[in-house]
VOROLUM-706633 format. One record per residue: y negated, z negated, x of N, C-alpha, C in turn; residue in three letters. Coordinates in steps of 0.05 Angstrom, whole numbers, plus 5000, padded with zeros to 4 digits. Layout:
VOROLUM-706633
YZXYZXYZXALA
...
***
This chain:
VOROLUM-706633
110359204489112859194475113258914462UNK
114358834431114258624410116658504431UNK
115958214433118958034447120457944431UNK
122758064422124658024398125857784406UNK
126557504392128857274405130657374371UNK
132957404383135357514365137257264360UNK
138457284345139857004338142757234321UNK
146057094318147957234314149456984286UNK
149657014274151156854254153656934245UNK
155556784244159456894238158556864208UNK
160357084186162057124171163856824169UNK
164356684138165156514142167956504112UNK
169956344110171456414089170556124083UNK
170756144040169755904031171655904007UNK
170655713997172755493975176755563978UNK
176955534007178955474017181155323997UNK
182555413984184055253964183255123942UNK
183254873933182154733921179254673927UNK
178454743956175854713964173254783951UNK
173354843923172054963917168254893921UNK
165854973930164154913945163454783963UNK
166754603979166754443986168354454009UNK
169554614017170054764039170855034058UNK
169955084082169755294085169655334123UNK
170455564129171155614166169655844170UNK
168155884189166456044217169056274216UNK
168356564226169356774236168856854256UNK
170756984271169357044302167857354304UNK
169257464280168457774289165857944277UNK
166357884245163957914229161557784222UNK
159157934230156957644220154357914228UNK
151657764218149857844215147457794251UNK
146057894247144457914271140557924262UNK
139457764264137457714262135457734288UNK
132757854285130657854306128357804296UNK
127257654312124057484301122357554334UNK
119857634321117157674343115157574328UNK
114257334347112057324337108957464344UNK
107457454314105557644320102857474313UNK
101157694323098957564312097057644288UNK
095457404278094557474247097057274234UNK
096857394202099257214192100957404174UNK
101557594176103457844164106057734167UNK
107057774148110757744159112458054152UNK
113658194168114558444164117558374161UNK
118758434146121558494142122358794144UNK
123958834150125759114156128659004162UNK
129259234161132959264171133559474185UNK
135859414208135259544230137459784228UNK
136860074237138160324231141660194225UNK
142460054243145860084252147059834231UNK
144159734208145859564191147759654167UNK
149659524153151859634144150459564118UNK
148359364113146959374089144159224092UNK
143059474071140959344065139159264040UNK
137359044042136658984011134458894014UNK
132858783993129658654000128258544015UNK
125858794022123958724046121758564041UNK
121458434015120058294013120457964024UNK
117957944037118857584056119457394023UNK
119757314009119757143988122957243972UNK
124057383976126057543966128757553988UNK
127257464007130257634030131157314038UNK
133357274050135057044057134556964081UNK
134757194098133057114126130657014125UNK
128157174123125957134118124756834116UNK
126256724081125356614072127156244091UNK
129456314099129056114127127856084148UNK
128256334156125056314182122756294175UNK
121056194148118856124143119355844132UNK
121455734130121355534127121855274150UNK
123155444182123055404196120755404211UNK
118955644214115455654219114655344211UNK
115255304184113555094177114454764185UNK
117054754189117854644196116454464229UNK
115954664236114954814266112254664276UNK
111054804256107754784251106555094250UNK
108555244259108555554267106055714238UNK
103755764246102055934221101856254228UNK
102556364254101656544256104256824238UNK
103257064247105557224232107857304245UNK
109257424232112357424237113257784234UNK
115357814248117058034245119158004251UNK
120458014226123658044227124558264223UNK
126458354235128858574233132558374230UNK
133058564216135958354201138158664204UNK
140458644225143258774220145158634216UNK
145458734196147958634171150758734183UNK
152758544196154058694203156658724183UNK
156458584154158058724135156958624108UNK
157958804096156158844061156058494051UNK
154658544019153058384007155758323987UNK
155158183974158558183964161158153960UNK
161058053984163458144009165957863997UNK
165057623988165757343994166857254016UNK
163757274045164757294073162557084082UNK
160957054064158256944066156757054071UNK
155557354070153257494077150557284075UNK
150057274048147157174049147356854067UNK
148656804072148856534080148056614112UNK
149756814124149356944148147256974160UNK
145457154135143157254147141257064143UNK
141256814120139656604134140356424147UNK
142056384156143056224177142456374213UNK
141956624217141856744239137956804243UNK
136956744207134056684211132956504223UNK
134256274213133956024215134055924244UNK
135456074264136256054293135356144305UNK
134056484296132456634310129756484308UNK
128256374285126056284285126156014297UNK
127855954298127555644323127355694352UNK
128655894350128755994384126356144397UNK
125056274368122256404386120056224377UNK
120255904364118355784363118655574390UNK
120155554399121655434427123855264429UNK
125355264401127855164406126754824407UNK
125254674386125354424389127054264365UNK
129354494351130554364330132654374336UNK
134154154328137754174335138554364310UNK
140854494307142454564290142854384261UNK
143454164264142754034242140054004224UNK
138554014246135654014227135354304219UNK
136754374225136454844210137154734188UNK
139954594164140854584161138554614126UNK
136754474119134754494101133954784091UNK
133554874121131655154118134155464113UNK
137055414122138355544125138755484083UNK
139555324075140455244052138155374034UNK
135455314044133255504021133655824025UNK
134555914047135456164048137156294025UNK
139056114029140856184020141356203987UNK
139055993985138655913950137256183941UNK
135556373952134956553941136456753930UNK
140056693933141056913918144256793907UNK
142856483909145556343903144756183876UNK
146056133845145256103833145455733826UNK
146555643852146855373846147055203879UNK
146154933887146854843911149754863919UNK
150555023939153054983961153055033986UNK
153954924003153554974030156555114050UNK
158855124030160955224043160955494055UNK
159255614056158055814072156355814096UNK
155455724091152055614107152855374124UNK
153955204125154755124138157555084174UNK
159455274151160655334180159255554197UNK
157155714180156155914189154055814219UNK
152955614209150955484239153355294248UNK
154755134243155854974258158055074267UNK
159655234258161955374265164455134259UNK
166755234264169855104254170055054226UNK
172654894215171954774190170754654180UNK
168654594153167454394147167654284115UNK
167054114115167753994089165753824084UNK
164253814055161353834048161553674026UNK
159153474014159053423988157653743971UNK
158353863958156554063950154054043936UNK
153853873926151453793913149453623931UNK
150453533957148253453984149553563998UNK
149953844009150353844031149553784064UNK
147153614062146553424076148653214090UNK
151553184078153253014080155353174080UNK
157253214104158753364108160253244140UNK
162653374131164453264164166253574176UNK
166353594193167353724214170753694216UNK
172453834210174653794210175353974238UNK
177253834257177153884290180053964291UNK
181853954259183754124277184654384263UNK
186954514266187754804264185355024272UNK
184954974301182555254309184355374324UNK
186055324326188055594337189955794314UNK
188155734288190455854267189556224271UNK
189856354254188956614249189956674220UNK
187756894224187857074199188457344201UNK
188757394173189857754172186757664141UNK
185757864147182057814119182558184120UNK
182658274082182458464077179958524055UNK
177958624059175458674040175858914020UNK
176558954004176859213983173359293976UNK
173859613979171159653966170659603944UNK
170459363940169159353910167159033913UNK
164659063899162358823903163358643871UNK
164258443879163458163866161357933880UNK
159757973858156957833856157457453853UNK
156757383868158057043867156157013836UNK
154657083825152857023801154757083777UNK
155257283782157857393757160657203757UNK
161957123779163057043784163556723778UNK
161656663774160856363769160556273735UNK
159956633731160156653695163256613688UNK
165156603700167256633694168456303702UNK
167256123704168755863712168455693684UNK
170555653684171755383666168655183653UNK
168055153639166054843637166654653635UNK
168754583635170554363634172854303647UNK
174454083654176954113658178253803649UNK
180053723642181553503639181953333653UNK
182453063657181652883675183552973693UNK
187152953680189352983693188753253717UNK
187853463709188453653730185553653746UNK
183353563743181153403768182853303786UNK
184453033770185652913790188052933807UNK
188553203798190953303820189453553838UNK
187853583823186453793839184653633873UNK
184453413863183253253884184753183916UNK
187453163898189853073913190153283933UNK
190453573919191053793933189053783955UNK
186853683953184953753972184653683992UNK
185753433981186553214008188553274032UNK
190753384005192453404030192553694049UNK
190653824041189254074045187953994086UNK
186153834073184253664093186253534115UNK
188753344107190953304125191853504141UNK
193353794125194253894133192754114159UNK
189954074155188554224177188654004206UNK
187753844194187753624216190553574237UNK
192953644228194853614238196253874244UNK
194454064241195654394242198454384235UNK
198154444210200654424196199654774181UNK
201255004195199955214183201655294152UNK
204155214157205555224132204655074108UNK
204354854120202654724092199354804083UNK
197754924103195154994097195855304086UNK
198355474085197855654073198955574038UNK
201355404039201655294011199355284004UNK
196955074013195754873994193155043994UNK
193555314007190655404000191855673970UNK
193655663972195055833937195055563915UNK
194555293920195555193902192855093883UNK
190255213886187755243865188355303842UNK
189155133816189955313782187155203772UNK
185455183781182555213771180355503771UNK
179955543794178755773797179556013796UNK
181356013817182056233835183856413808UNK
185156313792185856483771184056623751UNK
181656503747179756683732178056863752UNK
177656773772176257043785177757253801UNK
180857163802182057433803181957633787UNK
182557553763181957763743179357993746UNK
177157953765175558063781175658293801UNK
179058213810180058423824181058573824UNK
181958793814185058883804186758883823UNK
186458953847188659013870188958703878UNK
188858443867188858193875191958143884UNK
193458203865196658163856197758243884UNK
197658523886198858683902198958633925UNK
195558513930195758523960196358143973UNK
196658013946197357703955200457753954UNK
202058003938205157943953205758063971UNK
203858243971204558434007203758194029UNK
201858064028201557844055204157674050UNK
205057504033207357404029209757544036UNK
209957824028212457934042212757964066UNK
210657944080210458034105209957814123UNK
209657624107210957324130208157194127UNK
206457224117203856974110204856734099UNK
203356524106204156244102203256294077UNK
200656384065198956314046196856604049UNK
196356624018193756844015192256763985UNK
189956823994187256703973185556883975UNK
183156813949180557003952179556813974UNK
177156953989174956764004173056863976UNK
171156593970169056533965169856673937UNK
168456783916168856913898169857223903UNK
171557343927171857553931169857843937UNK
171157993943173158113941175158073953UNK
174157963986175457914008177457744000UNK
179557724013182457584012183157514047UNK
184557324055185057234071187457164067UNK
189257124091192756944098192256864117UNK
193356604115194256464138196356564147UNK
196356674183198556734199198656454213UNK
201356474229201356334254200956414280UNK
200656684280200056794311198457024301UNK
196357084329196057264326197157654321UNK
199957634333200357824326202957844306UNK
203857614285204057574261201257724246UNK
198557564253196657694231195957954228UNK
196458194255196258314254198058544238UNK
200758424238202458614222201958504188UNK
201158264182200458224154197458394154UNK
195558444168194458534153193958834149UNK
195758964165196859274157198959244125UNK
199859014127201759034095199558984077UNK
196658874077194458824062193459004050UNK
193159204071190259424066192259604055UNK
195059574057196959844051196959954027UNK
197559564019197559483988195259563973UNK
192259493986190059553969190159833969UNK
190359963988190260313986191760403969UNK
193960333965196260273946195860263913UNK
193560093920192960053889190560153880UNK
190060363893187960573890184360523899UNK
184060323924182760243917182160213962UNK
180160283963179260374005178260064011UNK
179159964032178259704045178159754070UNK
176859484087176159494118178259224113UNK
179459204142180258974146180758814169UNK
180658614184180758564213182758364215UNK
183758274235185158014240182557784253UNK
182557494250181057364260181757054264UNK
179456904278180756654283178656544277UNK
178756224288176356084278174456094302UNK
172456114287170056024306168955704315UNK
168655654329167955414343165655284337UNK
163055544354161455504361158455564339UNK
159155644316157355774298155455904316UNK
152455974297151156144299149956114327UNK
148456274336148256264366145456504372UNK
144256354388142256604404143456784418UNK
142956974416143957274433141857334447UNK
139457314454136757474459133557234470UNK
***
């Protein structure tokens, strides 16, 4: 029998407000699941396992997992062959961090069945080439809280340089996914190429006090300051149709704040309790059903501990 070492990666929400590639939080509930055996000869097999919720290219040079756990191998010294199996435990699309997920849960699995002689930080290279296979530019606001878990805050253009923000982990969420796939590639077609010095530099401000306001769990002010993005977040709504609807249903229903995660579909509010988030996010999904349009949705909190061996 093949000795699978399995590795589990969280679902993560990103460009948090003004954060745009530049910050982003761990999920506790949704995330991807990765398994590596090593074999012998030098084959690398990709597959996806019956109970995944998606699947996409089995080719090792093509897939997100894969292509971190061979960069981890090498990392390694590791030559021999590989078999991966990858469950997705939610779609491609999503703006939850999928691809970030599944190489980030590569990247852990293949450390762990080469013997575990890399810290989490040194994944951090191999997780990021993962992830570049379906990302059309360097960011790590995915990939990052995804192995380290909690909030993090990143240069995006090195994410090599990044800090750990230690407070509001007791906040929650009400996260509603509409069936519908926005492609972060398309999505990126739709950004500004420019902007004016003046609104950079208030946009900067916001960010800051974005960054304060986690640090001092200030949930009222982290749900203001994550609506107060007039850069992005207005052109890739237009992406959504049910966007409107379901950011005043979380507002009516007592959210501090509601935003896309990442380029959407997904939407998120900041609650203050958990069972605040739970009644916002029945006014969420009501709204999207509402607006003709079937979603999954969960309540959640932050994750701590990012990605993690299971196996």
């Amino acid at each position: 029998m093949t000795n699978f070492t399995s590795a589990w990666a969280p679902a993560s929400l990103s460009n948090l407000g003004p954060g745009f590639d530049a910050l982003g939080v761990a999920l506790n509930k949704w995330g991807d699941t990765v398994s590596i055996a090593l074999l012998d000869g030098n084959e690398i097999k990709v597959s996806f396992a019956p109970s995944s919720k998606w699947s996409g290219p089995t080719e090792a040079k093509k897939n997100t997992a894969s292509v971190a756990a061979i960069e981890v191998a090498k990392m390694v010294g590791y030559q021999g062959g590989i078999s991966i199996e990858i469950d997705k435990g939610f779609h491609a699309g999503s703006g939850l961090g999928s691809s970030a997920a599944s190489a980030v849960a590569g990247a852990v699995a293949m450390n762990g069945a080469t013997g575990g002689t890399l810290s989490k930080e040194d994944l951090i290279p191999a997780a990021m080439k993962g992830e570049a296979i379906v990302s059309p530019s360097i960011h790590g606001d995915n990939v990052l809280p995804s192995l380290l878990g909690g909030f993090i805050l990143l240069q995006s253009s090195s994410p090599e340089h990044f800090k750990r923000i230690e407070g509001a982990s007791d906040i929650c969420f009400a996260i509603v996914l509409p069936d519908l796939e926005v492609l972060t590639s398309k999505a990126r077609q739709h950004l500004p190429d420019s902007i004016p010095l003046a609104r950079a530099v208030d946009h900067a401000a916001r960010l800051g006090l974005l960054i304060n306001s986690i640090n001092t769990n200030d949930t009222a002010a982290i749900g203001a300051l994550i609506m107060s993005d007039d850069l992005i977040e207005p052109t890739r709504s237009r992406l959504l149709p049910p966007y409107q609807r379901i950011k005043e249903a979380a507002l009516a229903a007592g959210a501090s704040g509601c935003a896309l995660s990442g380029s959407g579909p997904a939407m998120y509010a900041v609650c203050g309790s958990a069972v605040e988030a739970s009644h916002i996010e029945l006014a969420m999904s009501a709204a999207c059903r509402n607006a003709g349009y079937e979603c999954s949705s969960i309540t959640d909190s932050v994750n701590l501990s990012g990605a993690r061996l299971t196996k």
